[in-house]
Short mmCIF file of the C-alpha atoms (twelve columns), coordinates in Angstrom:
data_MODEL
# 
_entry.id   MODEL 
# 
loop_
_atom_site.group_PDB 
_atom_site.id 
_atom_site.type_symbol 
_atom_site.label_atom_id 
_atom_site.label_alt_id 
_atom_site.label_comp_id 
_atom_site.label_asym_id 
_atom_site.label_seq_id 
_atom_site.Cartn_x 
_atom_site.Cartn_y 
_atom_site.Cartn_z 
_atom_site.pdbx_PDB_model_num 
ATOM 1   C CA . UNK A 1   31.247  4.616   4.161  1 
ATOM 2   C CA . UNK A 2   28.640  2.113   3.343  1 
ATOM 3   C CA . UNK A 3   25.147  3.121   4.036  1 
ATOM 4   C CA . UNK A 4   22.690  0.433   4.587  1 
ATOM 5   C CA . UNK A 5   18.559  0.780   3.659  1 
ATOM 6   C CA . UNK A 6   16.507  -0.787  6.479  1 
ATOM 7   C CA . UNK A 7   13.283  -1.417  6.053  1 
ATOM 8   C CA . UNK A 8   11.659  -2.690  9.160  1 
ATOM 9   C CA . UNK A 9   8.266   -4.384  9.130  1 
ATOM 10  C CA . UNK A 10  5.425   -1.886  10.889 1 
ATOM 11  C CA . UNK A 11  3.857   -4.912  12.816 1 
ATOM 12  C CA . UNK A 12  4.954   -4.964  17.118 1 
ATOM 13  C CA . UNK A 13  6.836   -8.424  16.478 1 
ATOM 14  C CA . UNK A 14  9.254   -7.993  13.935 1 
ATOM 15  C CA . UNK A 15  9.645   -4.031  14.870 1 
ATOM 16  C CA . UNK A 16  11.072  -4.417  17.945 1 
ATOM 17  C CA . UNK A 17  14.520  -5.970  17.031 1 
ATOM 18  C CA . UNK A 18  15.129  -3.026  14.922 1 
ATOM 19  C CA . UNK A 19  13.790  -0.269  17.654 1 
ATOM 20  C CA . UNK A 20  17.215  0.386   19.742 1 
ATOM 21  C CA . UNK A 21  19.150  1.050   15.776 1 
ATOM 22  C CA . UNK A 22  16.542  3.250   15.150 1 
ATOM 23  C CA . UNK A 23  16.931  5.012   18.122 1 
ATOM 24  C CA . UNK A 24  20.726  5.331   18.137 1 
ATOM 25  C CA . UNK A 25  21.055  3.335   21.173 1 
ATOM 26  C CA . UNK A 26  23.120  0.373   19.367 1 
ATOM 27  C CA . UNK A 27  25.324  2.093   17.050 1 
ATOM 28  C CA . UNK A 28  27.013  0.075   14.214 1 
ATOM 29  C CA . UNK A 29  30.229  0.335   13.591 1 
ATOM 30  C CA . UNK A 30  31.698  0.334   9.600  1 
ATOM 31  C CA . UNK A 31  28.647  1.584   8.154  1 
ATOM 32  C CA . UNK A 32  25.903  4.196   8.248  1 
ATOM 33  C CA . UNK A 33  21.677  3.134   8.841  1 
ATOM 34  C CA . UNK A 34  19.034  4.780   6.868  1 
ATOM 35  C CA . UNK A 35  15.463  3.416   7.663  1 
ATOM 36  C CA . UNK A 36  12.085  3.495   6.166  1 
ATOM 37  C CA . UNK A 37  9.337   2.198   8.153  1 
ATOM 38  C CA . UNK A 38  7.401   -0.329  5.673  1 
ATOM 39  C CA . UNK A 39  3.389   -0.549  6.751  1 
ATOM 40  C CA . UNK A 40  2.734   -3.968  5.135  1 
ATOM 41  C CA . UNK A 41  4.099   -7.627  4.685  1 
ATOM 42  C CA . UNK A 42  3.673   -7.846  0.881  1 
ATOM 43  C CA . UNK A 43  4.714   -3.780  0.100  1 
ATOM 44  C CA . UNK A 44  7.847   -5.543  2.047  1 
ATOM 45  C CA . UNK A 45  7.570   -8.169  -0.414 1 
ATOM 46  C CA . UNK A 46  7.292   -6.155  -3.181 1 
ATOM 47  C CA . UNK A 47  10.245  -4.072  -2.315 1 
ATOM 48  C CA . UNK A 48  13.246  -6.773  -1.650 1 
ATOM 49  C CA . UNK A 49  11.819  -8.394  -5.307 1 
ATOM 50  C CA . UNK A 50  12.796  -4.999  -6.915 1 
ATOM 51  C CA . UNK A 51  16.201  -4.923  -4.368 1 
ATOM 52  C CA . UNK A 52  14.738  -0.895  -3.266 1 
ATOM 53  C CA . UNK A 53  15.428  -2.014  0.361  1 
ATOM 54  C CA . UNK A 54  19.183  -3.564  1.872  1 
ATOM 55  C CA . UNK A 55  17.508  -4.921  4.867  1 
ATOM 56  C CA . UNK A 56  14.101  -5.776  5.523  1 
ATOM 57  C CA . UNK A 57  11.278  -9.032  6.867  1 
ATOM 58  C CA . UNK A 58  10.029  -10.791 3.722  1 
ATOM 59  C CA . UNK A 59  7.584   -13.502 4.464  1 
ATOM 60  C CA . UNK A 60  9.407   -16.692 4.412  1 
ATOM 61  C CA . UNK A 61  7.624   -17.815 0.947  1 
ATOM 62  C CA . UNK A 62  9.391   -14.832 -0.526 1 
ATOM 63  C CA . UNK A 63  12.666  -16.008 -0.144 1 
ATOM 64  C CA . UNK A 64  12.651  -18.520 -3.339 1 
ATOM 65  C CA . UNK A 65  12.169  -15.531 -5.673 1 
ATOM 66  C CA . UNK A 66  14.897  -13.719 -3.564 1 
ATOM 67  C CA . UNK A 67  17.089  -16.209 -2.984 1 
ATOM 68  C CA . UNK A 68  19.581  -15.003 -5.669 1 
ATOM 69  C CA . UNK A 69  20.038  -11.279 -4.515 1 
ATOM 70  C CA . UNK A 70  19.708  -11.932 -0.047 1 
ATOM 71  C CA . UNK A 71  21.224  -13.262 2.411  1 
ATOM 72  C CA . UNK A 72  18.902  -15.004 5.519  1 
ATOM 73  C CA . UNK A 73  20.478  -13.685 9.000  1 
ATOM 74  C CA . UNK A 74  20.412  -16.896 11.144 1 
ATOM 75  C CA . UNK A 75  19.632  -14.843 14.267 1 
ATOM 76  C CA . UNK A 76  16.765  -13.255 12.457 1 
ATOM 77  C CA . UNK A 77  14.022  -16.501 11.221 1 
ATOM 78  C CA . UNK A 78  10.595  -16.466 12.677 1 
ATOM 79  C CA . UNK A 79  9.070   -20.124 13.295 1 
ATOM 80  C CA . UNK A 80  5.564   -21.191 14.706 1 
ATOM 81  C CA . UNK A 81  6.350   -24.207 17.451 1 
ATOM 82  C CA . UNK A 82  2.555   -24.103 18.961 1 
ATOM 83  C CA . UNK A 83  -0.887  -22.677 18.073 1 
ATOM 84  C CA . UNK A 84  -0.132  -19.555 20.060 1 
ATOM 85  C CA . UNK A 85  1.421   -17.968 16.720 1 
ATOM 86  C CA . UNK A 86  0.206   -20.520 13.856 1 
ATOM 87  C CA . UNK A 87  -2.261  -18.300 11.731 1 
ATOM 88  C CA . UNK A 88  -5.536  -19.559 12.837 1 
ATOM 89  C CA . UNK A 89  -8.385  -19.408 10.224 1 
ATOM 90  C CA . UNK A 90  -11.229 -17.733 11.567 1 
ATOM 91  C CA . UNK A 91  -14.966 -17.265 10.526 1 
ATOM 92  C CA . UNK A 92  -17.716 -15.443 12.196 1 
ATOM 93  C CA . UNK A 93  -20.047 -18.546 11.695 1 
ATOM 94  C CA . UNK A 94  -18.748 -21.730 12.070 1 
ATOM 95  C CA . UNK A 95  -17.164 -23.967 9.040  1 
ATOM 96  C CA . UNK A 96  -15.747 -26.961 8.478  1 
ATOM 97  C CA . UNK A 97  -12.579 -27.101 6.248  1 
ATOM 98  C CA . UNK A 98  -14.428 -28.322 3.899  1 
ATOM 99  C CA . UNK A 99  -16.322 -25.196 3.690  1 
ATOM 100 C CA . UNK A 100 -13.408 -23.335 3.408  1 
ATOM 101 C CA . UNK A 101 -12.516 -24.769 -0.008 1 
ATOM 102 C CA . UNK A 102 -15.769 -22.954 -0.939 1 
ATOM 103 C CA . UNK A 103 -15.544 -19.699 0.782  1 
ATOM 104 C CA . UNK A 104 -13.428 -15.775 0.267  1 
ATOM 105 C CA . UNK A 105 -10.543 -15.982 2.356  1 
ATOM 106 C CA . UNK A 106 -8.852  -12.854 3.431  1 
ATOM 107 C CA . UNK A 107 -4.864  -12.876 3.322  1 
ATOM 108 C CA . UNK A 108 -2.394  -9.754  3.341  1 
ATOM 109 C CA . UNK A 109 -0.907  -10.961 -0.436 1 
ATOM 110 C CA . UNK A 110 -0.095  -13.318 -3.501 1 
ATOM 111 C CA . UNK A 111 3.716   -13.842 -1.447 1 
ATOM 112 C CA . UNK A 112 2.913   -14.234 1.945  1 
ATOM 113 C CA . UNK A 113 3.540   -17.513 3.934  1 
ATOM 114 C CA . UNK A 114 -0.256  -17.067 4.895  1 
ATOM 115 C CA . UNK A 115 -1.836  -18.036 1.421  1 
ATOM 116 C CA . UNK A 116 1.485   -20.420 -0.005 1 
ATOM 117 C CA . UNK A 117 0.467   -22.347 3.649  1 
ATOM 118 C CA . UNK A 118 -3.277  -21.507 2.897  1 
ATOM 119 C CA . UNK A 119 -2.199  -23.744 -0.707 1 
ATOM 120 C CA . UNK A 120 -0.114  -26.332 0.325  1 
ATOM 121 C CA . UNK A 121 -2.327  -27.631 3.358  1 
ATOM 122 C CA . UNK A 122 -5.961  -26.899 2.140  1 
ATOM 123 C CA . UNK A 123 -5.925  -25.817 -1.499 1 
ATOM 124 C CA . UNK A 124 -8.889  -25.302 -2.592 1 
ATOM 125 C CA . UNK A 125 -11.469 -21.810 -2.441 1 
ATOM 126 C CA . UNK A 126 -13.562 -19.881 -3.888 1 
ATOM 127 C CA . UNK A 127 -12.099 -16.733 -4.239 1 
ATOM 128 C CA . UNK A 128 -9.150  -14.437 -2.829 1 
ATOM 129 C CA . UNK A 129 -9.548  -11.267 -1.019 1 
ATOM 130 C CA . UNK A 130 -6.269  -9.257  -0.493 1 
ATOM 131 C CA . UNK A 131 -6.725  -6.874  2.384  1 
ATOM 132 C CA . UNK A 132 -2.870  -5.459  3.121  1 
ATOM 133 C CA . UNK A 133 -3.277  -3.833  5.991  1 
ATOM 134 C CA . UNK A 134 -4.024  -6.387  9.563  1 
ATOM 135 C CA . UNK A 135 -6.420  -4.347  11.368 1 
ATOM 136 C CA . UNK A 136 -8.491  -3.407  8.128  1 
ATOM 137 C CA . UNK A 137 -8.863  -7.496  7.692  1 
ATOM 138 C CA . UNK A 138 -11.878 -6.983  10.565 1 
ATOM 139 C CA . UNK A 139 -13.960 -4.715  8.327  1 
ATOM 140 C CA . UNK A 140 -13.864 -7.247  5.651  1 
ATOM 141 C CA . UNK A 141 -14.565 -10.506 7.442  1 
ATOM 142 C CA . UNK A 142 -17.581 -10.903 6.990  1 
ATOM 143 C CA . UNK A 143 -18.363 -8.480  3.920  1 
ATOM 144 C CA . UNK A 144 -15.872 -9.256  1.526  1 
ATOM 145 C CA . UNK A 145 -14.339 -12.247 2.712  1 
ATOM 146 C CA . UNK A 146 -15.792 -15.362 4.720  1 
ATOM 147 C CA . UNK A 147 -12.780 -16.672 6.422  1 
ATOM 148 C CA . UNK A 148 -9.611  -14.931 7.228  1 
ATOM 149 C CA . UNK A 149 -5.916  -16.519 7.976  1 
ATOM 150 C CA . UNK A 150 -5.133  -14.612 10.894 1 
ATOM 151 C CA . UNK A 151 -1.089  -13.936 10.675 1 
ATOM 152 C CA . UNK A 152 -0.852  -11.545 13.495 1 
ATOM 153 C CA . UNK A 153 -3.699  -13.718 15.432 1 
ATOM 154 C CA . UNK A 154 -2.630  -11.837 18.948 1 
ATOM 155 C CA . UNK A 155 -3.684  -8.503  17.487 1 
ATOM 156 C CA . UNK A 156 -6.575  -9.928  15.492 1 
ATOM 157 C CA . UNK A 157 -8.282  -11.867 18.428 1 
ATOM 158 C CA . UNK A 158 -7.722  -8.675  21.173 1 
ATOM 159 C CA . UNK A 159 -9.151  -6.266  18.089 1 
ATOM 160 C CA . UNK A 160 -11.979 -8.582  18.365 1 
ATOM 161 C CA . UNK A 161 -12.733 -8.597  21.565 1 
ATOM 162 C CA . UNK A 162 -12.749 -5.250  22.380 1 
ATOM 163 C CA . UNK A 163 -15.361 -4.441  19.209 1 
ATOM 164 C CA . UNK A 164 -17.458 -7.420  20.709 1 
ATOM 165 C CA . UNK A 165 -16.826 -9.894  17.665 1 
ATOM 166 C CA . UNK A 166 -17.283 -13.829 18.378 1 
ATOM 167 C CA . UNK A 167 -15.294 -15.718 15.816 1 
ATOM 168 C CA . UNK A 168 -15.314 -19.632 15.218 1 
ATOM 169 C CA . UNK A 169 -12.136 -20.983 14.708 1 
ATOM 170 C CA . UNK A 170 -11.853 -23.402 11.809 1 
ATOM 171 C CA . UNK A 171 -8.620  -24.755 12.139 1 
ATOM 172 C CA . UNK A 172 -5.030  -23.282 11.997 1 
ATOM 173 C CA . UNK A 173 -2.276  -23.328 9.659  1 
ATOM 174 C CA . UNK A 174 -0.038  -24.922 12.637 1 
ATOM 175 C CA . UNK A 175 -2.534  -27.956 13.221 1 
ATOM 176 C CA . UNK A 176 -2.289  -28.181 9.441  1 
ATOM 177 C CA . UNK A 177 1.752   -27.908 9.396  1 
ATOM 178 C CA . UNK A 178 1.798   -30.302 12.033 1 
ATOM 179 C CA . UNK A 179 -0.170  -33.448 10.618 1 
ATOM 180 C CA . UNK A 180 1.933   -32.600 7.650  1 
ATOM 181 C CA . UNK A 181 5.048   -32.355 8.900  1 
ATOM 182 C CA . UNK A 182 5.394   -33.523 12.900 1 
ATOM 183 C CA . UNK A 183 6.368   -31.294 15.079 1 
ATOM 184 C CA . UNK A 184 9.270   -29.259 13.257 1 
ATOM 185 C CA . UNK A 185 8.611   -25.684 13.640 1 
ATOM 186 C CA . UNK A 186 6.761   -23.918 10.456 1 
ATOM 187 C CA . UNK A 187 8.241   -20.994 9.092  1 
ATOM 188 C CA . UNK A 188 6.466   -17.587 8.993  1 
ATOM 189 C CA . UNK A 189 9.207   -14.870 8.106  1 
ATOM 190 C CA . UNK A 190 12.859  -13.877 7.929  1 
ATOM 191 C CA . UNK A 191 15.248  -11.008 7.777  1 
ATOM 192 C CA . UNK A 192 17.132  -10.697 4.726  1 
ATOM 193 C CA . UNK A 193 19.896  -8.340  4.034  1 
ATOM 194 C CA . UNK A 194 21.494  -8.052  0.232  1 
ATOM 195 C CA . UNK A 195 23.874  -10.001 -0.862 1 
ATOM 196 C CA . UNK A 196 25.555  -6.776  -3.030 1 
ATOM 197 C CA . UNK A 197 26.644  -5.000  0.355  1 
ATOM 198 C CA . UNK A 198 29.473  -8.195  0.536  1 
ATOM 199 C CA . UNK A 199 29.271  -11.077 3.155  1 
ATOM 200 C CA . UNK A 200 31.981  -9.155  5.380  1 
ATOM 201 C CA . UNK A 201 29.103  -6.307  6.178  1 
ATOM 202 C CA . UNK A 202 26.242  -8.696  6.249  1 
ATOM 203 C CA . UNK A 203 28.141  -10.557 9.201  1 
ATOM 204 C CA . UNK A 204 28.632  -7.053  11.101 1 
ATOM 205 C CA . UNK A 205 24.829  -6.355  10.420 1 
ATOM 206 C CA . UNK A 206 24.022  -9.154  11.698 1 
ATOM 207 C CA . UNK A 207 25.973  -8.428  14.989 1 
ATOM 208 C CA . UNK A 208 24.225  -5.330  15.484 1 
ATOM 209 C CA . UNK A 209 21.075  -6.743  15.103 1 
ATOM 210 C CA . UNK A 210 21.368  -9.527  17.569 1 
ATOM 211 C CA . UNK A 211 22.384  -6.518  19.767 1 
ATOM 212 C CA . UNK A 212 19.865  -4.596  19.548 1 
ATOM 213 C CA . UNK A 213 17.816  -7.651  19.658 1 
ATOM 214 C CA . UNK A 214 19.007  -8.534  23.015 1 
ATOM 215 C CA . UNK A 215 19.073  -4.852  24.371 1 
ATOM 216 C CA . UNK A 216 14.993  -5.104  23.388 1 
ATOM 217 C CA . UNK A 217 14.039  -7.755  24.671 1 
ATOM 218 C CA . UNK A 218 15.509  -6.922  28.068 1 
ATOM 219 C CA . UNK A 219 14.577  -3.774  28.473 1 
ATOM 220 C CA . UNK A 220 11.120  -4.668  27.141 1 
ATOM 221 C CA . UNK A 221 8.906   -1.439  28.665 1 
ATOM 222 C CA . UNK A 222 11.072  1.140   26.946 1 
ATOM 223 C CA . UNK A 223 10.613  -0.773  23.421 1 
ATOM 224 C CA . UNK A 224 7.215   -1.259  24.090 1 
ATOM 225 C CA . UNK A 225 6.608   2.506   24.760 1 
ATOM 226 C CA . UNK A 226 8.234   3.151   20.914 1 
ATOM 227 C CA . UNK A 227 6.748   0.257   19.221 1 
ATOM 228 C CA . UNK A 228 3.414   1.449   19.728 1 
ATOM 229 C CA . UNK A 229 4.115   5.133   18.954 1 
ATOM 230 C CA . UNK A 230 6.045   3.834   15.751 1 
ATOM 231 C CA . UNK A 231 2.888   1.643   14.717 1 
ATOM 232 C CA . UNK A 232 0.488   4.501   15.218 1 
ATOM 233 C CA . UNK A 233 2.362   6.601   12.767 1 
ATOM 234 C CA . UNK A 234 2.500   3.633   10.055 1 
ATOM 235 C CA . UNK A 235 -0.991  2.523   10.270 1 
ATOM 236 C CA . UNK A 236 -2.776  6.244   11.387 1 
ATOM 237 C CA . UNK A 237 -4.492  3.686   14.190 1 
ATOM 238 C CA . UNK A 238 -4.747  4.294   18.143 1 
ATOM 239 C CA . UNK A 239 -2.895  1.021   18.548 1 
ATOM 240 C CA . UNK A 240 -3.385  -0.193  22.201 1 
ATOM 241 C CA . UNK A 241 0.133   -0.614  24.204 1 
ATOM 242 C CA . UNK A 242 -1.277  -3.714  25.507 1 
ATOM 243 C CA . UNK A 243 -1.718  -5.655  21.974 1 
ATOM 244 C CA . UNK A 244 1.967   -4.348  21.114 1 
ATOM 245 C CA . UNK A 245 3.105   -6.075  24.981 1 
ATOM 246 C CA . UNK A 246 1.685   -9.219  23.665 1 
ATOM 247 C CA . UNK A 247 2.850   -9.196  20.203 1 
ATOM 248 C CA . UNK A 248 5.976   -8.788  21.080 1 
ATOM 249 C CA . UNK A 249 6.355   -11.344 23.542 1 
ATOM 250 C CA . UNK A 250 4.638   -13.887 21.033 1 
ATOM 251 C CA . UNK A 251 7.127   -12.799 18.562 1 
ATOM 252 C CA . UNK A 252 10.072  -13.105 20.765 1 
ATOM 253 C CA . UNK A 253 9.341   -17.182 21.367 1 
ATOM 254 C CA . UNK A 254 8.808   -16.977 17.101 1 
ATOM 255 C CA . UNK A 255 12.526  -15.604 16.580 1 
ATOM 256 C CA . UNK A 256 14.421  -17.469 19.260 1 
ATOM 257 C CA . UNK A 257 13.677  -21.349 17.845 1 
ATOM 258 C CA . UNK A 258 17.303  -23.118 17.689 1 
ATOM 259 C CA . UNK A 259 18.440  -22.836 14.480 1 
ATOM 260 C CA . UNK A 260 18.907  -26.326 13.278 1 
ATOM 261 C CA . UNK A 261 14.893  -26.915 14.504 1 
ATOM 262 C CA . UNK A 262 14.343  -23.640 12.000 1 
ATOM 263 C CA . UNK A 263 16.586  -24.770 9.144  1 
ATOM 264 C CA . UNK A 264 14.778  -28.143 9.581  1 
ATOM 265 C CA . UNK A 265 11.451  -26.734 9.150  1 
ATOM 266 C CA . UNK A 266 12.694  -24.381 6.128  1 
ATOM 267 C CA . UNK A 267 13.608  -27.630 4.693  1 
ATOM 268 C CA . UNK A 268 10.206  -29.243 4.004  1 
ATOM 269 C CA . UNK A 269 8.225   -26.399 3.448  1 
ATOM 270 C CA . UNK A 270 10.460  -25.248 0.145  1 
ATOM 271 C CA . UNK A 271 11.050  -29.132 -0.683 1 
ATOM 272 C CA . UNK A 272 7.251   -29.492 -0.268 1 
ATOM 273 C CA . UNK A 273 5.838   -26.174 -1.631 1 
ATOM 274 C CA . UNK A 274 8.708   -27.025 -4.993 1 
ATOM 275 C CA . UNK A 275 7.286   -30.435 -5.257 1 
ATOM 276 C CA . UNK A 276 3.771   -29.499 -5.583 1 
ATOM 277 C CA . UNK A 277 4.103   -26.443 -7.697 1 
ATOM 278 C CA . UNK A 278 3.332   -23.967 -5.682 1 
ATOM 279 C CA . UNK A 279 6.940   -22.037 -5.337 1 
ATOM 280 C CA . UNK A 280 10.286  -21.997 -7.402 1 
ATOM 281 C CA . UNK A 281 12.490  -24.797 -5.974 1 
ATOM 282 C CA . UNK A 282 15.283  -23.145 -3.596 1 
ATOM 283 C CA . UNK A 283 19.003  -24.305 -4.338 1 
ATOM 284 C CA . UNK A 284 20.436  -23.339 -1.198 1 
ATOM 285 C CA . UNK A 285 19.002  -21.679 1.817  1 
ATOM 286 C CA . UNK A 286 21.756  -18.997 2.472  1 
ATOM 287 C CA . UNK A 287 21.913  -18.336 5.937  1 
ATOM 288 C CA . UNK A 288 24.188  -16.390 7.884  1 
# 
């Protein structure tokens, strides 16, 4: 029997599709599940480049290096339609874009959507700090970097609060995107699964995911409960139940965009990130 390598993502939002499979509440059917918890976006990155992972959440700029070896699961695409989830950049003194082409920003990697949408709608800085893991990014506003794209802004801004930090808000990626682009929604990340296992057992993955997708999302308290106990254990942080609550439901508005909106959106940013240099020209987005 086929066994499939899941890797999901150790941040609330994208964990909690995967939380009922990794409890053995949804069971596939055809083929076995082995998981492995990854802590960060680019180690995620860095692992479906080398193919060591069947199954994981690349950032959405990944997928023109991957685009070759994975398949996108259409049920599975995380968009930003608002500011709610559209990586604010945040200071703790206040800027003007302009300053920003002359200041550190903090992003989680070289391959995240963060610092390709960082370079296609601002450009310019001074220099890059990589700081992997989100909650760590705090600590280094400030000290290492002067500005920081906030991916996981829900988490960053209620972190904040409770240590007593006043940010300034620059701008966002989103209100970037959107001048840009209108109002299609901007993509942030995907779930990929490898294009080796055969399109036959990529289909019935995909199935069980939207399963346990569905059996998440309504019975939210349970996954809520595990999230947070999962996260602790990946990032050897007291994460707070109530930052995983909203996550989640963030998330959940991020991964249920109609798909044509999301293909749409997917569109422009690899026509417009191939045009300008910035990322290999896609041939075909492959979605499932």
């Amino acid at each position: 029997m086929v066994t499939i390598k899941v890797g999901p993502l150790a941040d609330s939002g994208d964990l909690y599709p995967f939380i009922p499979l990794i409890e053995g509440i949804i069971k596939p059917e055809g083929f076995n599940l082995e998981f492995e918890v990854i802590t960060t976006v680019q180690d995620t990155n860095e692992k479906v480049l080398k193919k060591e992972i069947d199954v994981a959440v690349p950032s959405a700029a990944m997928y023109p290096y991957i685009q070759d070896d994975y398949y996108i699961l259409g049920n599975a695409i995380a968009s930003a339609i608002d500011g709610i989830t559209g990586m604010p950049v945040i200071s703790l003194t206040p800027l003007s874009i302009e300053d920003l082409k002359k200041s550190r920003i903090i992003v989680h990697g070289h391959n995240t959507t963060a610092y390709t949408l960082y370079k296609l709608l601002i450009g310019k800085y001074n220099k890059l700090v990589i700081v992997k893991k989100v909650l760590d990014e705090i600590k280094a506003l400030g000290k290492e970097g002067d500005v920081l794209v906030a991916v996981h802004e829900i988490k960053m801004m209620y972190a904040l609060e409770k240590l007593g930090i006043k940010v300034n808000r620059v701008t966002s990626m989103w209100d970037l995107w959107k001048n840009l682009a209108g109002n299609v929604p901007m993509p942030l990340g995907t779930v990929v699964i490898n294009k080796d296992l055969g399109k036959d057992i990529a289909l019935k993955f995909k199935e069980v995911y939207e399963k346990s997708k569905k059996y998440a999302e309504k019975h939210i308290d349970e996954i809520i409960r595990k999230d947070a106990e999962i996260m602790r254990e990946a990032h050897k942080e007291n994460i707070d139940e109530e930052i995983v609550r909203k996550t989640i439901w963030a998330d959940i508005q991020e991964y249920n965009v109609p798909l044509e909106d999301v293909k749409r959106g997917m569109e422009i940013f690899y026509n417009l990130t191939a045009e300008r240099g910035i990322l290999p020209k896609v041939k075909k987005i492959d979605i499932i």
